[in-house]
C-alpha positions as CSV (number, residue, x, y, z in Angstrom):
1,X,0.0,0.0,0.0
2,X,1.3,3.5,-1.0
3,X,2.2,5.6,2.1
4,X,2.6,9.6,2.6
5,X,4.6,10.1,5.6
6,X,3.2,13.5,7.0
7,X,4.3,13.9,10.1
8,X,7.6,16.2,8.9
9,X,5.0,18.9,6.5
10,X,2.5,19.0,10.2
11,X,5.0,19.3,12.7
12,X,6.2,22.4,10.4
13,X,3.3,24.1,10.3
14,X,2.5,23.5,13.8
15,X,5.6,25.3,14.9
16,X,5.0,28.1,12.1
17,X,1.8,29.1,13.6
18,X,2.7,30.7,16.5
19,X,5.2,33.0,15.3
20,X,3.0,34.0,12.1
21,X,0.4,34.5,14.4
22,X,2.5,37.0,16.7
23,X,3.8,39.0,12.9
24,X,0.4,39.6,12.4
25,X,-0.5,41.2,15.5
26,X,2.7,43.4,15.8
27,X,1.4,44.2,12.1
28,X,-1.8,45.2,13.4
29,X,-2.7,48.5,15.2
30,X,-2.6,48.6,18.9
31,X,-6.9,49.7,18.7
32,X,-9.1,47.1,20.0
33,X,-11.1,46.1,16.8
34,X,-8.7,47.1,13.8
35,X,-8.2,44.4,11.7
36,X,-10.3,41.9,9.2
37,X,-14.5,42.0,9.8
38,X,-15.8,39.4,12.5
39,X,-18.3,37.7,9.2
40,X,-14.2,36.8,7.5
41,X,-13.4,34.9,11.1
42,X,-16.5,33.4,11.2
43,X,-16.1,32.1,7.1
44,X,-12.6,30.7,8.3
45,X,-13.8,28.7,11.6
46,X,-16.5,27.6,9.3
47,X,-14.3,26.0,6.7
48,X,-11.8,24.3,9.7
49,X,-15.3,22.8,11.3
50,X,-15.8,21.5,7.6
51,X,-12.2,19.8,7.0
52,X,-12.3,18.7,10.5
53,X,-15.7,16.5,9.8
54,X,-13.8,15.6,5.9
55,X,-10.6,14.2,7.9
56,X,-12.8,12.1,10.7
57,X,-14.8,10.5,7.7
58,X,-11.7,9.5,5.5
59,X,-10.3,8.0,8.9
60,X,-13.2,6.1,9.0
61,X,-13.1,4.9,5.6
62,X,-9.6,4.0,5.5
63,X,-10.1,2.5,9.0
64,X,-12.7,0.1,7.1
65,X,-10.4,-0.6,3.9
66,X,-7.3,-1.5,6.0
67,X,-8.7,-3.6,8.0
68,X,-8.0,-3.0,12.1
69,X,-6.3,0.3,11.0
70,X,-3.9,0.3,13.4
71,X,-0.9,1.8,11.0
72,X,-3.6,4.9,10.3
73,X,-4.1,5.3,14.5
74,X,-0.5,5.3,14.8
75,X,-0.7,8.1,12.0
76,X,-3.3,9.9,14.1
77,X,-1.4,9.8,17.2
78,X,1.6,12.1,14.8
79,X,-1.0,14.6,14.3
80,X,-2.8,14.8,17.4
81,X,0.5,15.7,18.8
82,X,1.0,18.0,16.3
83,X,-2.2,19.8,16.5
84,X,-1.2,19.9,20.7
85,X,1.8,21.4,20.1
86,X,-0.1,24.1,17.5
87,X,-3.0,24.6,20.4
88,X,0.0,25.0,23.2
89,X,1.6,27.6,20.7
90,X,-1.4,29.5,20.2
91,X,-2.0,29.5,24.1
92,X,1.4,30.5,25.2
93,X,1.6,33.2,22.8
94,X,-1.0,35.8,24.7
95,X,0.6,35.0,27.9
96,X,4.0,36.1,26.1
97,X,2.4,38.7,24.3
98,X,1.2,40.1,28.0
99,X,4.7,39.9,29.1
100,X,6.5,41.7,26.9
101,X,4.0,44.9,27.8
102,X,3.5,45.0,31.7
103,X,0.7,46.5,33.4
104,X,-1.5,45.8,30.1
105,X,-4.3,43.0,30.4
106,X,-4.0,41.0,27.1
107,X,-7.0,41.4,24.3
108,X,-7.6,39.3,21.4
109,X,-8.1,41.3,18.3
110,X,-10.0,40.3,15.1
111,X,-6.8,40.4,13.7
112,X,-5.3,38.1,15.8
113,X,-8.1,35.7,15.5
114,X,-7.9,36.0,12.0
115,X,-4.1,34.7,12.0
116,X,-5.6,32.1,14.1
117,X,-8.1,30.4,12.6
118,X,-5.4,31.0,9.2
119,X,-2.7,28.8,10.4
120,X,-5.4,26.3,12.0
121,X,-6.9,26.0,8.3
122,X,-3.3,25.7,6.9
123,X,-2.7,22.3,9.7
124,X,-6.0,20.9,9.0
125,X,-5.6,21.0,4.7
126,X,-2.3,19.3,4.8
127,X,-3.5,16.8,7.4
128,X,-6.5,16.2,4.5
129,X,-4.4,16.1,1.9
130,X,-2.0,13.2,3.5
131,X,-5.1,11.6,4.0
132,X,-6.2,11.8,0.4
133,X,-3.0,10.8,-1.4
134,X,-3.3,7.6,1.5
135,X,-6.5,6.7,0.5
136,X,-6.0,7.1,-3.3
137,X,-2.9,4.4,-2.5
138,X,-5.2,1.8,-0.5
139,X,-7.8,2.0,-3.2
140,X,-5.1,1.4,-6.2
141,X,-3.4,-1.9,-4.0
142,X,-7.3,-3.0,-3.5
143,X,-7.9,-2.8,-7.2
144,X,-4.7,-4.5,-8.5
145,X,-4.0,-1.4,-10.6
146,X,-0.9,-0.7,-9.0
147,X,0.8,-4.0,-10.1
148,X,-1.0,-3.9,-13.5
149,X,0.6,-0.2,-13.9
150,X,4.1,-1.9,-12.6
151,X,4.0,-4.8,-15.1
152,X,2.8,-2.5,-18.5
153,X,5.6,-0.2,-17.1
154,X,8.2,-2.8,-17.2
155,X,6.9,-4.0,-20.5
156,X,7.0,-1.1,-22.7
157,X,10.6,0.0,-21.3
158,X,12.7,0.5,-23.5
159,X,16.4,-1.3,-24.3
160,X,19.6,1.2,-23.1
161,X,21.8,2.7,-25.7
162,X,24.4,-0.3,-24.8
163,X,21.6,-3.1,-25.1
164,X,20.7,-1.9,-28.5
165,X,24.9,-1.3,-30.0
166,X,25.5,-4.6,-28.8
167,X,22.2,-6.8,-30.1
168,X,22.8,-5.2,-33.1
169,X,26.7,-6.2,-33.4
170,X,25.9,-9.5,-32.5
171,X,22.3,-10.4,-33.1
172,X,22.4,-12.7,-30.4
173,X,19.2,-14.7,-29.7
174,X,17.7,-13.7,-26.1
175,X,17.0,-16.9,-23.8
176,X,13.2,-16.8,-24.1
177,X,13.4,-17.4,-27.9
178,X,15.9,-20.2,-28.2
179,X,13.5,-22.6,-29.0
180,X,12.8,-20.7,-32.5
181,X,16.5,-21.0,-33.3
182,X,17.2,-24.6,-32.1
183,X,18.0,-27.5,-34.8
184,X,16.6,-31.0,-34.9
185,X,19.2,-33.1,-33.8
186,X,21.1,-34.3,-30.3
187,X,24.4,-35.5,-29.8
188,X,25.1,-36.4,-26.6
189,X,22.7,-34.7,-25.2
190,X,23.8,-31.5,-26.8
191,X,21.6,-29.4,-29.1
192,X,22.8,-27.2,-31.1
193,X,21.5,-23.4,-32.2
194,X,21.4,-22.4,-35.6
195,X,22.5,-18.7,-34.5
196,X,23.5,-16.2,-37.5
197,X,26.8,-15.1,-37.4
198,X,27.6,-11.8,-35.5
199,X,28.0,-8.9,-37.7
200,X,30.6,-7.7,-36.5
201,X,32.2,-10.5,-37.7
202,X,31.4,-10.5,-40.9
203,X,32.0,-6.8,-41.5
204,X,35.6,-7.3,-40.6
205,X,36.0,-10.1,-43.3
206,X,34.0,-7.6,-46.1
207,X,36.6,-5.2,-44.9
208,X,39.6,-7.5,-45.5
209,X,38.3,-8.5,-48.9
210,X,37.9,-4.8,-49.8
211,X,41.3,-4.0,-49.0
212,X,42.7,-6.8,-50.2
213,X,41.4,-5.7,-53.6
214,X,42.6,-1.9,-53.0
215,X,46.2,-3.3,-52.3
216,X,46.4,-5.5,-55.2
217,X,45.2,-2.8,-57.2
218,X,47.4,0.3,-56.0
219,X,50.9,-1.9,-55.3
220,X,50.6,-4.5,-58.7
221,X,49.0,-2.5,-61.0
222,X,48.7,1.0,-60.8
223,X,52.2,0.8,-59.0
224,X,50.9,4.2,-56.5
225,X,51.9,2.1,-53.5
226,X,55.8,0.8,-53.3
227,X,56.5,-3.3,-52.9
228,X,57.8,-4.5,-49.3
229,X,61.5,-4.5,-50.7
230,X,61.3,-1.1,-52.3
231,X,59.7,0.5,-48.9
232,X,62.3,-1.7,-46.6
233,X,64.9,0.4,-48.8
234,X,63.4,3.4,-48.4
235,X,62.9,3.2,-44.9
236,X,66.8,2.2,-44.6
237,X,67.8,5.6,-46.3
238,X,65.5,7.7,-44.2
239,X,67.0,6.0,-41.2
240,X,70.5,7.3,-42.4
241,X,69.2,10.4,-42.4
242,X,67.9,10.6,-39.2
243,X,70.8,9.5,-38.0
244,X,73.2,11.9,-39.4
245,X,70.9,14.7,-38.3
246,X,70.8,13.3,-34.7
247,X,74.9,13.1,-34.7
248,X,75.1,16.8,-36.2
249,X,73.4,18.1,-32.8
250,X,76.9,16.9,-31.2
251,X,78.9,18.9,-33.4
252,X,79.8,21.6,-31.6
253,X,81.1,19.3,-29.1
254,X,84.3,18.1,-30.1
255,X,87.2,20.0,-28.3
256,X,91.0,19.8,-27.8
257,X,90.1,16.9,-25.6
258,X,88.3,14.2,-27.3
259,X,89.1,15.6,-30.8
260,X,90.3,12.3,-33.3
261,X,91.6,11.8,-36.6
262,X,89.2,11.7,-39.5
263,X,90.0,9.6,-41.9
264,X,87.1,9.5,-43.8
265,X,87.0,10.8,-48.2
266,X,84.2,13.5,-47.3
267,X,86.0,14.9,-44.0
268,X,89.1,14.7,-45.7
269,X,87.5,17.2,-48.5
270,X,86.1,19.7,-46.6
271,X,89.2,19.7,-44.5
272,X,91.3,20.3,-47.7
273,X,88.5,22.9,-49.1
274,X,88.9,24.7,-45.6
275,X,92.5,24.8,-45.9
276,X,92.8,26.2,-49.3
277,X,90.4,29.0,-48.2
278,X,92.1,30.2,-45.1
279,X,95.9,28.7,-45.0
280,X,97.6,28.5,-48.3
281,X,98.5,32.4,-47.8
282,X,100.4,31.1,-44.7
283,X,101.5,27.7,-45.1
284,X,101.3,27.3,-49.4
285,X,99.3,25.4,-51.6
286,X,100.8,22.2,-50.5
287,X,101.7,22.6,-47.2
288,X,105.4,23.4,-47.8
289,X,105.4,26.6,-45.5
290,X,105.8,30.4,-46.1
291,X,104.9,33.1,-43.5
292,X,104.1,30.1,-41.2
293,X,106.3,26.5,-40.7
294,X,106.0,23.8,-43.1
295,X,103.8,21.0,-42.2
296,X,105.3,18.0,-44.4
297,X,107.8,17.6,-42.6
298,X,108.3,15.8,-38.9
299,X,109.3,19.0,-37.4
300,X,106.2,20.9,-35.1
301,X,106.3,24.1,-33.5
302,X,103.8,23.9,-30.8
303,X,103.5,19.7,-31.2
304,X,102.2,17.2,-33.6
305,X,99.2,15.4,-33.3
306,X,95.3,15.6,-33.7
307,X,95.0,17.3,-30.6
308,X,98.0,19.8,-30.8
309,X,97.4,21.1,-34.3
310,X,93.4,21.1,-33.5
311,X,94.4,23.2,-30.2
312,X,97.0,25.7,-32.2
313,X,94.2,26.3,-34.8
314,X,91.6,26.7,-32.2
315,X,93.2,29.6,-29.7
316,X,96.1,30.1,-32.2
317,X,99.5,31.9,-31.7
318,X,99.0,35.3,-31.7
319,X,102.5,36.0,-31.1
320,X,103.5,34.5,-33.7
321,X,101.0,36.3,-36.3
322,X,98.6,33.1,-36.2
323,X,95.2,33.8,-35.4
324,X,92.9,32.4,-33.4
325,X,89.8,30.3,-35.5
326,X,87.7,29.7,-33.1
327,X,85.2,32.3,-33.7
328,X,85.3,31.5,-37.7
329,X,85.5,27.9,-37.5
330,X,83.1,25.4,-36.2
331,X,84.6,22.9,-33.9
332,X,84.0,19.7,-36.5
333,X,85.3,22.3,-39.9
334,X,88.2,22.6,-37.1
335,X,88.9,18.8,-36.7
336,X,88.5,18.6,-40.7
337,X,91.2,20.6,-41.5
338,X,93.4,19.6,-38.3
339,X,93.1,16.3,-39.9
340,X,93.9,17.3,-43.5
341,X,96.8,18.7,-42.1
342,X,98.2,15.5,-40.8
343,X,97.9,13.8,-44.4
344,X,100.3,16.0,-45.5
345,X,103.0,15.0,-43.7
346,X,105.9,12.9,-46.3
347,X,104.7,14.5,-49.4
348,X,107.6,16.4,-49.9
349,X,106.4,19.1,-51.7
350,X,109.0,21.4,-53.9
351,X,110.4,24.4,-52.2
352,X,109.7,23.6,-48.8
353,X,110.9,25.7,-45.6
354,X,113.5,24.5,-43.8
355,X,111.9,22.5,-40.7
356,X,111.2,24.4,-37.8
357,X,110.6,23.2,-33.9
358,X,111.1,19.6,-32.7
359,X,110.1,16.1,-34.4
360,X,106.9,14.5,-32.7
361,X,106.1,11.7,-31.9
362,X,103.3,9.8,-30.7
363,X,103.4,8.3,-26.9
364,X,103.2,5.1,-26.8
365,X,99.8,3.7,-24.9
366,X,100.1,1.1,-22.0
367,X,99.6,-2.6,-22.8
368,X,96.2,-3.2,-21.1
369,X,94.9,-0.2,-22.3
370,X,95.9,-0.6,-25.7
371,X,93.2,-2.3,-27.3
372,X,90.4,0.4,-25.8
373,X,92.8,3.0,-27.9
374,X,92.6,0.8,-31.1
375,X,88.7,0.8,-30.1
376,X,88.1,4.8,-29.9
377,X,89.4,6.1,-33.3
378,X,87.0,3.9,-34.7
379,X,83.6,5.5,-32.8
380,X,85.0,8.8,-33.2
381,X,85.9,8.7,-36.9
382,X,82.6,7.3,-37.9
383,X,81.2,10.2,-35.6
384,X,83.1,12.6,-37.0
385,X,82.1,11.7,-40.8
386,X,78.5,12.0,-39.6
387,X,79.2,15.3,-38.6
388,X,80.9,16.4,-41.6
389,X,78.5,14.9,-44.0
């Protein structure tokens, strides 16, 4: 049975009475008889006489449709102590009203009464209402509507968002409907379901037929699309690529320190192209000296080696008229034409200077650490082409 609980809305308006009550007479003027016309409080205790006899005869007839109605007297017992809370409200207020002015005897104005017999009407309608929206419940669990209502509302639900995307990808066969879908036959006590295959499914094999006749069309005849071999080679060079440009960020950081020999054709080039551009007014065309020493010979100024001739060319001798290259030079054109440098050494050019400073030569490494030298020239020089090319 449908239940209102409406104790909370008559407790509310129980304790809202008073104090609308007491607004309304500090509203109203202090003279005896101001206010709303006696025939207005008469209309309104009228209509609470008349939803007081409403209210006993729907207890009565819900007392007879539910039986011993005890669940309704409990209900009653809610808003009989509700209405004495309203009735104690209503009686304490004049006493507090007469307190608050001493020496004044307390008179009930039409106003006042009027405010009264208001909040009394406003108790007894939502009592009657609670009552009504009761009774309307018992009468629809008497009738059966209720579940009847319940069961056409279940019924014409409709299927989620979800439900309907996924019967529709699979087109699955609810349980209530096997029996249209079962086959004829029994093996071991298994039957077996002619179910249609799931859609999803079969669009993924239309799809691979479609592009297995867009491939064979683009790649073997039209030729748009490359063969395996011809995109593995492709994808080869671009790798070089990417490598070389990933190298050339480290460029910049070769230094007196860690510079190497490059031995490489392409280094070797721009090392010789660099060294035609800024030396041969200094050193000649081949190296066989002129303002500056010869370097063909075994004979170095400020010593031989990679990282000697890389170091003189970088801060230079100023001293000595040569110039520092740091600022014109990048540090891998430096370690190009450093390394030229050192292929010119036995050429014997014609009309070389006579040899100038000390012969080098190169220290000798330890024994255990001579195969990690052998190792390093290697991973620089293949560095260093990458940075030149």
């Amino acid at each position: 049975m449908t239940r209102i609980e409406t104790k909370r809305p008559i407790m509310i308006l129980a304790g809202l009475a008073a104090p609308l009550a007491m607004a309304a007479q500090d509203a109203a003027p202090a003279v005896a008889g101001s206010g709303p016309a006696m025939e207005t409080n008469y209309l309104l205790l009228g209509v609470a006489v008349l939803q007081v006899i409403i209210i006993l005869a729907l207890s009565s007839i819900m007392r007879n449709l539910g039986g011993n109605g005890s669940a309704w007297a409990r209900r009653m017992a809610v808003k009989r102590a509700a209405a004495g809370a309203a009735v104690l409200a209503f009686v304490a207020w004049p006493a507090e009203a007469s307190a608050a002015v001493p020496g004044t005897m307390f008179l009930v104005t039409t106003a006042t009464l009027f405010w009264m017999l208001i909040s009394a009407n406003l108790i007894l309608f939502v009592v009657l209402l609670a009552q009504l929206n009761v009774l309307r419940g018992m009468v629809r669990t008497l009738s059966g509507r209720e579940e009847e209502e319940l069961a056409l509302a279940k019924e014409a639900e409709e299927p989620s968002f979800a439900d309907t995307i996924l019967h529709k990808l699979t087109q699955a066969v609810d349980v209530e409907h096997e029996e249209d879908v079962l086959m004829h036959h029994e093996y071991d006590g298994i039957r077996e379901l002619n179910n249609v295959l799931p859609p999803w499914w079969l669009w993924l094999f239309y799809g691979t037929i479609i592009w297995g006749v867009v491939y064979l069309v683009n790649v073997h005849i039209l030729g748009v699309m490359p063969l395996q071999a011809e995109e593995y080679e492709q994808e080869m060079a671009q790798a070089k690529e990417d490598v070389a440009a990933y190298l050339a960020q480290f460029s910049n950081l070769v230094d007196e320190s860690n510079v190497t020999v490059a031995t490489d054709e392409a280094t070797l080039a721009s090392g010789e192209s660099i060294y035609k551009q800024f030396c041969v007014a200094c050193h000649g065309a081949n190296g066989e000296g002129g303002v500056g020493p010869n370097m063909t010979d075994a004979y170095w100024i400020h010593g031989g080696g990679i990282k000697n001739v890389f170091k003189t060319i970088k801060y230079g001798v100023p001293q000595k008229g040569m110039i520092s290259w740091q600022s014109q030079l990048k540090p891998s054109e430096m370690q190009a034409v450093a390394s030229y440098i050192l292929t010119l050494q036995g050429t014997d050019p014609p009309n070389q200077k006579e040899p100038q400073g000390e012969i080098w030569k190169e220290e000798a490494a330890p024994a255990e650490e001579a195969p990690v030298e052998e190792e390093a020239p290697v991973t620089a020089d293949s560095t260093a082409v990458a940075v030149v090319q």
